[in-house]
PDB file of the backbone (N, CA, C, O) and the ligand in Angstrom, with CONECT records:
HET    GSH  A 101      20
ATOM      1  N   UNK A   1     111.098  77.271  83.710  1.00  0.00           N
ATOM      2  CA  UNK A   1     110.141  78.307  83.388  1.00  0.00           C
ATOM      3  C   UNK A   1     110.435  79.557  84.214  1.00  0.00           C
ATOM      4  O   UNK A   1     110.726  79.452  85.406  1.00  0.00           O
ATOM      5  N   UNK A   2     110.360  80.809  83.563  1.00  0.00           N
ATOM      6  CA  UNK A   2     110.612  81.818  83.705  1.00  0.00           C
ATOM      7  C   UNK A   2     109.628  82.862  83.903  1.00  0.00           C
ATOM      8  O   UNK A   2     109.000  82.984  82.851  1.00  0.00           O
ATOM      9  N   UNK A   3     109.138  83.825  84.956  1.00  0.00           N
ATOM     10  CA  UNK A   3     108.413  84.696  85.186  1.00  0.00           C
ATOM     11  C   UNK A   3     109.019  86.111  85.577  1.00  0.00           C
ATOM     12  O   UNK A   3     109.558  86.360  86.655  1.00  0.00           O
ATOM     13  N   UNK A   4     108.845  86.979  84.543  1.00  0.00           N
ATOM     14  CA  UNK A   4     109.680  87.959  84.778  1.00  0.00           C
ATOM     15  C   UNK A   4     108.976  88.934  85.438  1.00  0.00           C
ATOM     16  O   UNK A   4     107.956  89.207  84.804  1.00  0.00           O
ATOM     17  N   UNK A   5     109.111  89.669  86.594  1.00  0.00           N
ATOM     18  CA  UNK A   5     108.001  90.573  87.005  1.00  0.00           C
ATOM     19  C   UNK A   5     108.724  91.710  87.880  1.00  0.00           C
ATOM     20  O   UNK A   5     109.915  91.985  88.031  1.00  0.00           O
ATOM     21  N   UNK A   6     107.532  92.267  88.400  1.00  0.00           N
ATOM     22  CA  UNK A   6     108.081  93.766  89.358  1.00  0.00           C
ATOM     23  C   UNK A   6     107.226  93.556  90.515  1.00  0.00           C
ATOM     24  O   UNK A   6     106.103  93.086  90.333  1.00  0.00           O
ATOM     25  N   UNK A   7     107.738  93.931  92.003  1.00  0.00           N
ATOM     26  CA  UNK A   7     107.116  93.707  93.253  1.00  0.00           C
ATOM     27  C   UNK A   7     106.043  95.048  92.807  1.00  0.00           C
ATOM     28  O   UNK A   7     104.924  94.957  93.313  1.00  0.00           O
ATOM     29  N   UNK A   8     106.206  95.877  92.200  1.00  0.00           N
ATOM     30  CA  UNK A   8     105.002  96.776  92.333  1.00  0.00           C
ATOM     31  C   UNK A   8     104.146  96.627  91.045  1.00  0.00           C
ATOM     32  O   UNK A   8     103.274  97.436  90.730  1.00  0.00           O
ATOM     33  N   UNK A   9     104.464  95.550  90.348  1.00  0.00           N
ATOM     34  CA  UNK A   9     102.987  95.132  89.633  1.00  0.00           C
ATOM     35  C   UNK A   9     102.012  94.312  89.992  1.00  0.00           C
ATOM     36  O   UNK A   9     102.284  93.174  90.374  1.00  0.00           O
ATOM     37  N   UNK A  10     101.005  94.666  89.939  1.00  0.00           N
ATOM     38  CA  UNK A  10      99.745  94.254  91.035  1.00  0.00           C
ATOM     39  C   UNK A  10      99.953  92.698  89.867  1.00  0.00           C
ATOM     40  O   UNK A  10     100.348  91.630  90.336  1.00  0.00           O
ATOM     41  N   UNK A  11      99.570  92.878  88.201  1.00  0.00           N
ATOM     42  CA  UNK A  11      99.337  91.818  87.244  1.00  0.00           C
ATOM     43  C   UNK A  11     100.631  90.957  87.562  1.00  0.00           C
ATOM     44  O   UNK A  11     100.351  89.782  87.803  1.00  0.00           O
ATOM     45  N   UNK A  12     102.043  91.276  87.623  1.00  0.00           N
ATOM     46  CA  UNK A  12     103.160  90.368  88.111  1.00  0.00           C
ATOM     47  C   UNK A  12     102.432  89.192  89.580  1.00  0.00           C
ATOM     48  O   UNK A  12     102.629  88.012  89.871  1.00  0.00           O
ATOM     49  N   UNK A  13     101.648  90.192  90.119  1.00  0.00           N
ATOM     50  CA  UNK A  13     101.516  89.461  91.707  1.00  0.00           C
ATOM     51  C   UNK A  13     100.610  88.194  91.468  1.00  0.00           C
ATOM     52  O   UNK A  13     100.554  87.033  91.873  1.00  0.00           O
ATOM     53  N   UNK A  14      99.866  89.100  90.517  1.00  0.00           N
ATOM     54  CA  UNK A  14      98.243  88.014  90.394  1.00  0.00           C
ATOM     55  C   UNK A  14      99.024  86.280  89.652  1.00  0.00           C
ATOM     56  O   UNK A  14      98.700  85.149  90.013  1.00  0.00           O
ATOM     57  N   UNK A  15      99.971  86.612  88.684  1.00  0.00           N
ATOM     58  CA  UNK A  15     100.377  85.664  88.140  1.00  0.00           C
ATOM     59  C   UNK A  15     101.497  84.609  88.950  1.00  0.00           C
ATOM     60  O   UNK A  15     101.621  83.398  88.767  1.00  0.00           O
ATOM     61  N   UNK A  16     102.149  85.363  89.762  1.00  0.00           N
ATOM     62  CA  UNK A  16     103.241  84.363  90.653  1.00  0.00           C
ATOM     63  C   UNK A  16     101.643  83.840  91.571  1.00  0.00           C
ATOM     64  O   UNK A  16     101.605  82.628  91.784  1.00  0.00           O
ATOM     65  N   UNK A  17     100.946  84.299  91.861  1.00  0.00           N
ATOM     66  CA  UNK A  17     100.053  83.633  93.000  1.00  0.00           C
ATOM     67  C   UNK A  17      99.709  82.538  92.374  1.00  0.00           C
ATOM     68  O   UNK A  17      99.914  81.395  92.782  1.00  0.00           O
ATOM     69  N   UNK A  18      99.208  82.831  91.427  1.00  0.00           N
ATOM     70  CA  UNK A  18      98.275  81.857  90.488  1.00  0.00           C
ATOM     71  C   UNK A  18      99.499  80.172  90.309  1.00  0.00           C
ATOM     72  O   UNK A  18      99.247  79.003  90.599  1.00  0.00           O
ATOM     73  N   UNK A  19     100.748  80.790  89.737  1.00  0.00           N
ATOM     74  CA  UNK A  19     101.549  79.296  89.900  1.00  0.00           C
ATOM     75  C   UNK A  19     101.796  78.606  90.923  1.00  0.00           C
ATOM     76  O   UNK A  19     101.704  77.394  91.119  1.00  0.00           O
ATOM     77  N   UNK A  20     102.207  79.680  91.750  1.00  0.00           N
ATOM     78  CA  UNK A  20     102.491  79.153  93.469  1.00  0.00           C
ATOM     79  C   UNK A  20     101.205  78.230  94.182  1.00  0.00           C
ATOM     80  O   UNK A  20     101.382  77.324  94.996  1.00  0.00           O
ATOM     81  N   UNK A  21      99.907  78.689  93.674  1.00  0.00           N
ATOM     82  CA  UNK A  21      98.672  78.038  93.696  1.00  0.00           C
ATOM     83  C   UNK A  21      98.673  76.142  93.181  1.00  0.00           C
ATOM     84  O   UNK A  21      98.529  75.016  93.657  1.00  0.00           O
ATOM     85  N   UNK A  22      98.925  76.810  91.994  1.00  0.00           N
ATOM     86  CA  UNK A  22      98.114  75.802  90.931  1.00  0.00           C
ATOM     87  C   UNK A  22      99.332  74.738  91.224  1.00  0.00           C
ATOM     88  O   UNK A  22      99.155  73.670  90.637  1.00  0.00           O
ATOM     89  N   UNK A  23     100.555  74.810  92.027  1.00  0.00           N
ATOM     90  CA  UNK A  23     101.534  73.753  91.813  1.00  0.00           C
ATOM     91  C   UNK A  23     102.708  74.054  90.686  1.00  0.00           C
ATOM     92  O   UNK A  23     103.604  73.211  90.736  1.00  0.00           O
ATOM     93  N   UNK A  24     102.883  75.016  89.740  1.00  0.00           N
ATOM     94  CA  UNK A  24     103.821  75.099  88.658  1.00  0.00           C
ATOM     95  C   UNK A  24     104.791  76.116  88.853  1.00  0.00           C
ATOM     96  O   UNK A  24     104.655  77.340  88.842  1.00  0.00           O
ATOM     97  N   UNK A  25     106.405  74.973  89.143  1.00  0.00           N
ATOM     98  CA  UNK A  25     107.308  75.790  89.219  1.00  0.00           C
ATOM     99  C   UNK A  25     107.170  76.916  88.538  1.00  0.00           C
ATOM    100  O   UNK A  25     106.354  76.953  87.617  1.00  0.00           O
ATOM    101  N   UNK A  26     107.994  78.111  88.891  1.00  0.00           N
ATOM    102  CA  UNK A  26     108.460  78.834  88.175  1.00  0.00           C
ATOM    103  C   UNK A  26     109.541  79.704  88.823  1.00  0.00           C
ATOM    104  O   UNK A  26     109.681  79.948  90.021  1.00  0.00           O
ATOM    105  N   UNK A  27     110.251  80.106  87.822  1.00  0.00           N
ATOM    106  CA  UNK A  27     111.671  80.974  88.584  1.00  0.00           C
ATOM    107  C   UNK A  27     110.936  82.386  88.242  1.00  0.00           C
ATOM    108  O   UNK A  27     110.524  82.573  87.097  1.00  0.00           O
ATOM    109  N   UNK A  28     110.771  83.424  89.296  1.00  0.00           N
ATOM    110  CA  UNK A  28     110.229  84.764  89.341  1.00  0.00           C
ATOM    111  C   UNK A  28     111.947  85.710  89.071  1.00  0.00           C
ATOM    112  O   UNK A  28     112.832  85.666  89.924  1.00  0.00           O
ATOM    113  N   UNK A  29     112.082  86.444  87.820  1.00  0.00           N
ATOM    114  CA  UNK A  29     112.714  87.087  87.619  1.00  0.00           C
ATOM    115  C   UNK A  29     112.671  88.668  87.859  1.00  0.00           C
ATOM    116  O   UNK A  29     112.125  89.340  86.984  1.00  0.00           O
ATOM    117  N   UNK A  30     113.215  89.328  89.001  1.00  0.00           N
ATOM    118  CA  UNK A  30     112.873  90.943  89.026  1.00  0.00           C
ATOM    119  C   UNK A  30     113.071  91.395  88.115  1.00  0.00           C
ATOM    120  O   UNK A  30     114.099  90.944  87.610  1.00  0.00           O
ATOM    121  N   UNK A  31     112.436  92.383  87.355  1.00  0.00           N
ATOM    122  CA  UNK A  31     112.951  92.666  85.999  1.00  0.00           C
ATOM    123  C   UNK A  31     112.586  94.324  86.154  1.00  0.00           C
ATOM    124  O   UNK A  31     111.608  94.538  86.870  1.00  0.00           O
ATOM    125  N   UNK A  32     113.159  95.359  85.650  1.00  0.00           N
ATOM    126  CA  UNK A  32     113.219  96.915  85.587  1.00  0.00           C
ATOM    127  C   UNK A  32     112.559  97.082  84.268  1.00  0.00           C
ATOM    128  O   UNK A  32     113.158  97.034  83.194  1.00  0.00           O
ATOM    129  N   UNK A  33     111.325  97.273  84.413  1.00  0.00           N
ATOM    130  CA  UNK A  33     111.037  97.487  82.868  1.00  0.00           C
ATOM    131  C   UNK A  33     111.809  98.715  81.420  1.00  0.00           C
ATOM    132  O   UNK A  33     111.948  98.788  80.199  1.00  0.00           O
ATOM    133  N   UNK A  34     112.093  99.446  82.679  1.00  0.00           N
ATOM    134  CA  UNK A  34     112.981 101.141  82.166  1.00  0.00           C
ATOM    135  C   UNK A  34     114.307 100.529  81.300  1.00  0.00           C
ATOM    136  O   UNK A  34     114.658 101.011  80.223  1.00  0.00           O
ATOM    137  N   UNK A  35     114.976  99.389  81.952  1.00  0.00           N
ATOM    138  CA  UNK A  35     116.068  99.204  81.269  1.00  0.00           C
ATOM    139  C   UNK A  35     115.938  97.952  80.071  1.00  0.00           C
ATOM    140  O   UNK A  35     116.884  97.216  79.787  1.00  0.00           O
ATOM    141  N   UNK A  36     114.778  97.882  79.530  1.00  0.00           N
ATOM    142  CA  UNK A  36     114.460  97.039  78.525  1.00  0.00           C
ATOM    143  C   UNK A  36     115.573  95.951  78.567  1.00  0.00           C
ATOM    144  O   UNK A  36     116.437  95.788  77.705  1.00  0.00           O
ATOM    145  N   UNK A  37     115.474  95.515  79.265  1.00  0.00           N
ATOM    146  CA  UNK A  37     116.746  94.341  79.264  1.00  0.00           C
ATOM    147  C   UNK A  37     116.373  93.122  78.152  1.00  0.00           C
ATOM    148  O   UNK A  37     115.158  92.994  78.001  1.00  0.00           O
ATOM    149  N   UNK A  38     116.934  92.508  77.614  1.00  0.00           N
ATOM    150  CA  UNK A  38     116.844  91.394  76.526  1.00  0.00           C
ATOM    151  C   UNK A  38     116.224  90.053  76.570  1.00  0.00           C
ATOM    152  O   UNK A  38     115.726  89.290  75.742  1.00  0.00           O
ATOM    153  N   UNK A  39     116.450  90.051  77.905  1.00  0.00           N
ATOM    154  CA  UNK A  39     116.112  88.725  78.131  1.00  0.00           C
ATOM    155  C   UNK A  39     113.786  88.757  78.174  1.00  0.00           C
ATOM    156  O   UNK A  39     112.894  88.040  77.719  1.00  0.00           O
ATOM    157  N   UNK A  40     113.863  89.998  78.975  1.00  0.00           N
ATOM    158  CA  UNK A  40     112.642  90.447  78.641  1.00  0.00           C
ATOM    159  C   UNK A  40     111.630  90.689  77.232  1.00  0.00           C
ATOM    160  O   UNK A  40     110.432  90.511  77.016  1.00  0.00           O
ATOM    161  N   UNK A  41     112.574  91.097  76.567  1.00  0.00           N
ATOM    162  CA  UNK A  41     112.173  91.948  75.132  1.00  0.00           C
ATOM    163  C   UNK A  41     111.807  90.042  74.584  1.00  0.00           C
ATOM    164  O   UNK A  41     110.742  89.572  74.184  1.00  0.00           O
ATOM    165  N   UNK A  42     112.792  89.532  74.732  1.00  0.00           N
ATOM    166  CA  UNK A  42     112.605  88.137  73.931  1.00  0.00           C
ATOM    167  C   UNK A  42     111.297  87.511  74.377  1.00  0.00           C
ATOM    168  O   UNK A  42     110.624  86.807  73.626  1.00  0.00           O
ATOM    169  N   UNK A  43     110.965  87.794  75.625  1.00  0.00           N
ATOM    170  CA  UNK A  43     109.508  87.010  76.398  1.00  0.00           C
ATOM    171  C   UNK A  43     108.368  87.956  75.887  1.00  0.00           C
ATOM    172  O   UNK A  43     107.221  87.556  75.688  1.00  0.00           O
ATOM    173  N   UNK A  44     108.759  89.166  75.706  1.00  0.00           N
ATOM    174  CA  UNK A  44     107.376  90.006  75.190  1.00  0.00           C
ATOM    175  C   UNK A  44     107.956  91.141  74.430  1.00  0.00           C
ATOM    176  O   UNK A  44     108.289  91.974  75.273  1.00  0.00           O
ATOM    177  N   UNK A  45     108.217  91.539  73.323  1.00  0.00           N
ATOM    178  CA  UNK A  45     108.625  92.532  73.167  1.00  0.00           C
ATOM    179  C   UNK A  45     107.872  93.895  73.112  1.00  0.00           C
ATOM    180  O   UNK A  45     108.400  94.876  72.588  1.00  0.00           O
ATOM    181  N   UNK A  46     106.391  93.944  73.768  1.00  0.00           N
ATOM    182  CA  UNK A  46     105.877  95.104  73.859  1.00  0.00           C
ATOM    183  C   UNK A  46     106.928  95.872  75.700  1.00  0.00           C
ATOM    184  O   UNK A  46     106.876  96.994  76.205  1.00  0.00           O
ATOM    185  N   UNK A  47     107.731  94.585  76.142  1.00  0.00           N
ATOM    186  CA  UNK A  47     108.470  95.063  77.211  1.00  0.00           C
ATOM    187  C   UNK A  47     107.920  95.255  78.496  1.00  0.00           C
ATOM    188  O   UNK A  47     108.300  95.989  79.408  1.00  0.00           O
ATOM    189  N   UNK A  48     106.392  94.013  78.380  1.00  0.00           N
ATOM    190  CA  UNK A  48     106.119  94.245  79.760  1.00  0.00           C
ATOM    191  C   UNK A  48     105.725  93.633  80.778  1.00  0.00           C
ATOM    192  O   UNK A  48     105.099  92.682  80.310  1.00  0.00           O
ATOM    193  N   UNK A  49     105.692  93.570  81.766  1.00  0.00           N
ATOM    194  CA  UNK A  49     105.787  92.674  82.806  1.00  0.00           C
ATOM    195  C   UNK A  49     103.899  92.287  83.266  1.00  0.00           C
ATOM    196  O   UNK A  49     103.262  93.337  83.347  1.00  0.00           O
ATOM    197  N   UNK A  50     103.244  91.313  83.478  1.00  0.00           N
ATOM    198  CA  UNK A  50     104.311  89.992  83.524  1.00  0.00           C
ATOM    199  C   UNK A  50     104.778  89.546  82.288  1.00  0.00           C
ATOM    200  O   UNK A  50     104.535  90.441  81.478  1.00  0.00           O
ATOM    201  N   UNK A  51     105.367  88.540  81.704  1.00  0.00           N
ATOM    202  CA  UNK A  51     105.965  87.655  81.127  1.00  0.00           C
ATOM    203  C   UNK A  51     106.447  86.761  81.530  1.00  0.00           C
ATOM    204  O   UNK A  51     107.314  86.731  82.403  1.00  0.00           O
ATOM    205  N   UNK A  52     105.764  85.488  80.719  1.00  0.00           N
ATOM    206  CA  UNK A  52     106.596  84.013  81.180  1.00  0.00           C
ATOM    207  C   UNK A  52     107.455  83.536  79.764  1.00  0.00           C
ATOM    208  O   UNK A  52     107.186  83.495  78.563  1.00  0.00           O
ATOM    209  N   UNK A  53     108.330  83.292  80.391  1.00  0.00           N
ATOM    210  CA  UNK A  53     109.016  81.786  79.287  1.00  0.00           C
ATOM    211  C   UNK A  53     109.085  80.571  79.548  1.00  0.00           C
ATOM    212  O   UNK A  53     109.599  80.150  80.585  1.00  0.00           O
ATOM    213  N   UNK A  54     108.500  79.716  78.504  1.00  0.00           N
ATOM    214  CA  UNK A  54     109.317  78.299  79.309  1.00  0.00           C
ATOM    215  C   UNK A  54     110.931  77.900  78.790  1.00  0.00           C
ATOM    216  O   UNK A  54     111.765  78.496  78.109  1.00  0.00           O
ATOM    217  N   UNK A  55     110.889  76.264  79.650  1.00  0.00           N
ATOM    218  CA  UNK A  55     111.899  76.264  79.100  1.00  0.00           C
ATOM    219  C   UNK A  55     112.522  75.591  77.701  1.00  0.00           C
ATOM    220  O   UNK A  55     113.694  75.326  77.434  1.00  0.00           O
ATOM    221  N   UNK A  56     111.612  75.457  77.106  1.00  0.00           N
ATOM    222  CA  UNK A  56     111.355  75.237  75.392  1.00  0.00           C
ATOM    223  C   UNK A  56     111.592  76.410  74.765  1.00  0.00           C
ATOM    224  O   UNK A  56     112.245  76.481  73.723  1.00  0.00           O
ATOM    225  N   UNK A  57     111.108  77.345  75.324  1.00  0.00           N
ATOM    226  CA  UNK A  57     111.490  78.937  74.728  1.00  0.00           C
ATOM    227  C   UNK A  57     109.640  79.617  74.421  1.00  0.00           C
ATOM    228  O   UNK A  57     109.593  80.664  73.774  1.00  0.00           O
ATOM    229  N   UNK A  58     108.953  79.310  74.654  1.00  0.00           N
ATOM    230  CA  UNK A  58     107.730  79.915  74.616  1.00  0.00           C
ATOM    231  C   UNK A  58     107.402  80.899  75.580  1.00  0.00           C
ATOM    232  O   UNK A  58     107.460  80.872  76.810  1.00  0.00           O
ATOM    233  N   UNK A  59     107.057  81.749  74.802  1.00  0.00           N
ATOM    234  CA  UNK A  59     106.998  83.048  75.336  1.00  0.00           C
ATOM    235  C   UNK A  59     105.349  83.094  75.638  1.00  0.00           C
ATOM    236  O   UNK A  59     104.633  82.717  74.711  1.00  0.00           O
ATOM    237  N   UNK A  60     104.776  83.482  76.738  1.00  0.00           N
ATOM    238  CA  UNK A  60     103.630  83.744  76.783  1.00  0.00           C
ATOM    239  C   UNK A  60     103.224  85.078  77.597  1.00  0.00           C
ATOM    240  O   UNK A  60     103.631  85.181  78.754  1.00  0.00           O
ATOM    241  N   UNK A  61     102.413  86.132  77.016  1.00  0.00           N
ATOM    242  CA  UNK A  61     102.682  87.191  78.076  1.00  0.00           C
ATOM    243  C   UNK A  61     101.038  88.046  77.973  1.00  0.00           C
ATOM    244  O   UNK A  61     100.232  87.768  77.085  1.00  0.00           O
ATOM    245  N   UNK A  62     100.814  88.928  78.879  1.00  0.00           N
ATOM    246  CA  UNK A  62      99.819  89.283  79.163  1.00  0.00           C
ATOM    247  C   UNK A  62      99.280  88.179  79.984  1.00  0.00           C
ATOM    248  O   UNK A  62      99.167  86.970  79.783  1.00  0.00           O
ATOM    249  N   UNK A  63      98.850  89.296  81.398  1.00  0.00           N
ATOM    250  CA  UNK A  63      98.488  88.427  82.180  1.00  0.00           C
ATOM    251  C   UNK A  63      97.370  88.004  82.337  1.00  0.00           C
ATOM    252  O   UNK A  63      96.934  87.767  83.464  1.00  0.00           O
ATOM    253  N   UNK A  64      96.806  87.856  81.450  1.00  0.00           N
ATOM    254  CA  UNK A  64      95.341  86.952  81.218  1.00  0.00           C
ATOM    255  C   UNK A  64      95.402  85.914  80.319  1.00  0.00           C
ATOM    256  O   UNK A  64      94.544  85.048  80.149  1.00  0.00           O
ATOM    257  N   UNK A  65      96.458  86.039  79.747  1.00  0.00           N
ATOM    258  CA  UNK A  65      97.352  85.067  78.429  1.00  0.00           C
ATOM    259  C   UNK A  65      97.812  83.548  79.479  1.00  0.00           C
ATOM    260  O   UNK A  65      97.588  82.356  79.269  1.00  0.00           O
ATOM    261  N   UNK A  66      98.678  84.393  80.876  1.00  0.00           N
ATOM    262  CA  UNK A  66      99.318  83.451  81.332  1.00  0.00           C
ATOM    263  C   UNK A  66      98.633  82.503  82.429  1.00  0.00           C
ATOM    264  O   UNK A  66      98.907  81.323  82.649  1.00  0.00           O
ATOM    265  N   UNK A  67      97.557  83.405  83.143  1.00  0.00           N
ATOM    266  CA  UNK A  67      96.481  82.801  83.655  1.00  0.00           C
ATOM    267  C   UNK A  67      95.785  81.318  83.415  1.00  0.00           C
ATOM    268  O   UNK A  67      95.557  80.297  84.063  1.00  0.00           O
ATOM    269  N   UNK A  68      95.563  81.912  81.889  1.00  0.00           N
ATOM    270  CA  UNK A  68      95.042  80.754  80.915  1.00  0.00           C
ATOM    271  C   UNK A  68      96.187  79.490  80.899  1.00  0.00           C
ATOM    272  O   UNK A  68      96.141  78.303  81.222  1.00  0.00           O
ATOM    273  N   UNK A  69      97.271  80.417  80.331  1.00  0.00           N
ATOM    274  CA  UNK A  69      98.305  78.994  80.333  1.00  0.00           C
ATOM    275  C   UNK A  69      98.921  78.306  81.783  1.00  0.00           C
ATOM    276  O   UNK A  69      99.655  77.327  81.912  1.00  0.00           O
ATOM    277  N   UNK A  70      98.595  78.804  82.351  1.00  0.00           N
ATOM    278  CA  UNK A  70      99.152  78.195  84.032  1.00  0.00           C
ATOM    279  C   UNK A  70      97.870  76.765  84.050  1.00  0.00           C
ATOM    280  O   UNK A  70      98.102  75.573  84.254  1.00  0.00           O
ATOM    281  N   UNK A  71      96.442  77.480  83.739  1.00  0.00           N
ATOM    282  CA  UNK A  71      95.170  76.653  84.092  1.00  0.00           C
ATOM    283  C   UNK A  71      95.589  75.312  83.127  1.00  0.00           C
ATOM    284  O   UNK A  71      95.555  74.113  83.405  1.00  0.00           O
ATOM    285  N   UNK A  72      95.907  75.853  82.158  1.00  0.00           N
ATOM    286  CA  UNK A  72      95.876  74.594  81.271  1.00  0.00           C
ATOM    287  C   UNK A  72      96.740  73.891  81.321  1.00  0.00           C
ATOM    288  O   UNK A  72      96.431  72.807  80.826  1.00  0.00           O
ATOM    289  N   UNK A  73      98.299  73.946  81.885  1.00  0.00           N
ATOM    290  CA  UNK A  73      98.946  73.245  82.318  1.00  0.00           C
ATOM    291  C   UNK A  73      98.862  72.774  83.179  1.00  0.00           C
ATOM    292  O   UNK A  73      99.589  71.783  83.254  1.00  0.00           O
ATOM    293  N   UNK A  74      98.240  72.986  84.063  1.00  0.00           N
ATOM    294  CA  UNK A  74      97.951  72.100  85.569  1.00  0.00           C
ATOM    295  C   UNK A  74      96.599  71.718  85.458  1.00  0.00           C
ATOM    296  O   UNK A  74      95.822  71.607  86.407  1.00  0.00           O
ATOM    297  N   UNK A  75      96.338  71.516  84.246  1.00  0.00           N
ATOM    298  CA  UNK A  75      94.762  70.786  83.990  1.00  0.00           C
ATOM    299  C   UNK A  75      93.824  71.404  85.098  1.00  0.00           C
ATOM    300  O   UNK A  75      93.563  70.778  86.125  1.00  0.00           O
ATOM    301  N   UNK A  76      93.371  72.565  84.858  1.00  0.00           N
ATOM    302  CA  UNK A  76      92.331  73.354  85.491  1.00  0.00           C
ATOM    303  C   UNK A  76      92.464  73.534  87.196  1.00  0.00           C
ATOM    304  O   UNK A  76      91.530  73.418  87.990  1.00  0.00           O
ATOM    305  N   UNK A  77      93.768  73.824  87.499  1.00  0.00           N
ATOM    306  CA  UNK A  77      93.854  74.297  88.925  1.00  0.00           C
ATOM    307  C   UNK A  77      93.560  75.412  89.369  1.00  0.00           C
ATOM    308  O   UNK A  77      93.445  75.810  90.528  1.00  0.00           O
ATOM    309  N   UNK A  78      93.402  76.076  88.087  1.00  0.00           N
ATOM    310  CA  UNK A  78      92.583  77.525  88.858  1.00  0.00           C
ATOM    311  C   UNK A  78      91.262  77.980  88.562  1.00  0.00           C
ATOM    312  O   UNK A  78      90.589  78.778  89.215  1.00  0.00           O
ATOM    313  N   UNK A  79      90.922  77.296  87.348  1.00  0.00           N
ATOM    314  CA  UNK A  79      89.666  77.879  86.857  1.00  0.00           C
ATOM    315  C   UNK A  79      88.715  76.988  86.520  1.00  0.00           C
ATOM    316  O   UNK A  79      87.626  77.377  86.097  1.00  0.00           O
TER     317      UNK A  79
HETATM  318  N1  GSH A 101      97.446  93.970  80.070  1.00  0.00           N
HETATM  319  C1  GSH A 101      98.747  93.693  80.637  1.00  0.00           C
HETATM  320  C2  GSH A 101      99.261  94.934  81.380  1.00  0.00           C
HETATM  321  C3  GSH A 101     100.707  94.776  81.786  1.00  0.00           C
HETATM  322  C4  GSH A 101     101.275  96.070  82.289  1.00  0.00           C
HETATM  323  O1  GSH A 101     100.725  97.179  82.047  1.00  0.00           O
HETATM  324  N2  GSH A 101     102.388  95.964  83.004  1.00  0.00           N
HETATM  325  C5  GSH A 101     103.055  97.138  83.532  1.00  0.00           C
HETATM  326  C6  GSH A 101     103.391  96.933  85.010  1.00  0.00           C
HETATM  327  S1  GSH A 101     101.934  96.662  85.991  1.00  0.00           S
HETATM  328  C7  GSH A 101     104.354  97.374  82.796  1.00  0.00           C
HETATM  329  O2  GSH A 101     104.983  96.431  82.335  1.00  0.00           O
HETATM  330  N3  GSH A 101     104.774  98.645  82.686  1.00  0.00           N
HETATM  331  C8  GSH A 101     106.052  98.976  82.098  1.00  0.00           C
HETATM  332  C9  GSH A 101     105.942  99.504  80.699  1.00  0.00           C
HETATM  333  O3  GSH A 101     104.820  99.661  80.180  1.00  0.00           O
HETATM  334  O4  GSH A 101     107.001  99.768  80.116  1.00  0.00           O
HETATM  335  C10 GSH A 101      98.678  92.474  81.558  1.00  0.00           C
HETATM  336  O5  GSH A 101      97.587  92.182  82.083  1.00  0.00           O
HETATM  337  O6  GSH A 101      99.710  91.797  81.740  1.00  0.00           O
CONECT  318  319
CONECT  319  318  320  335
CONECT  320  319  321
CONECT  321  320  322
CONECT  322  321  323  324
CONECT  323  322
CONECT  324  322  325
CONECT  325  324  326  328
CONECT  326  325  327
CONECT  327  326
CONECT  328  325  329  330
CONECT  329  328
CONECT  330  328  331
CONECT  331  330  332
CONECT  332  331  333  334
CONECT  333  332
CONECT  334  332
CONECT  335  319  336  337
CONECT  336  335
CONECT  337  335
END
């Protein structure tokens, strides 16, 4: 699982906390939003950070989207 983010997005921060919390790996990817890179566009194509992928290929993004999906994968560790 994949978390693509920026040290100066506050919503990137809230979401690595939240896994690092709840117990669920994830690989934190720095990502430049300016250079629309691909691997990004495929996780969200509105192009914006945060974004997760797993490794099935599910894209989940907006960080109230991923919140939700972190909780529900770790059967309610955060909420
Ligand atoms: N509602 C979104 C907001 C995400 C957002 O605005 N991310 C900003 C960084 S904090 C971003 O990706 N900006 C780059 C762009 O819009 O191209 C969320 O909660 O994830």
């Amino acid at each position: 699982m994949k978390i693509f983010y920026s040290t100066t997005s506050p919503y990137s921060t809230k979401v690595r906390m939240a896994a690092h919390y709840a117990g669920l790996p994830a690989e934190s990817v720095a990502t430049d939003t300016n250079a629309d890179p691909a691997e990004l566009l495929a996780a969200n194509p509105l192009g914006k950070i945060p974004a997760l992928m797993t490794d099935d290929g599910l894209a989940v993004y907006d960080s109230r989207v991923i919140m939700n999906y972190i909780d529900r994968q770790t059967r309610g560790a955060l909420y």
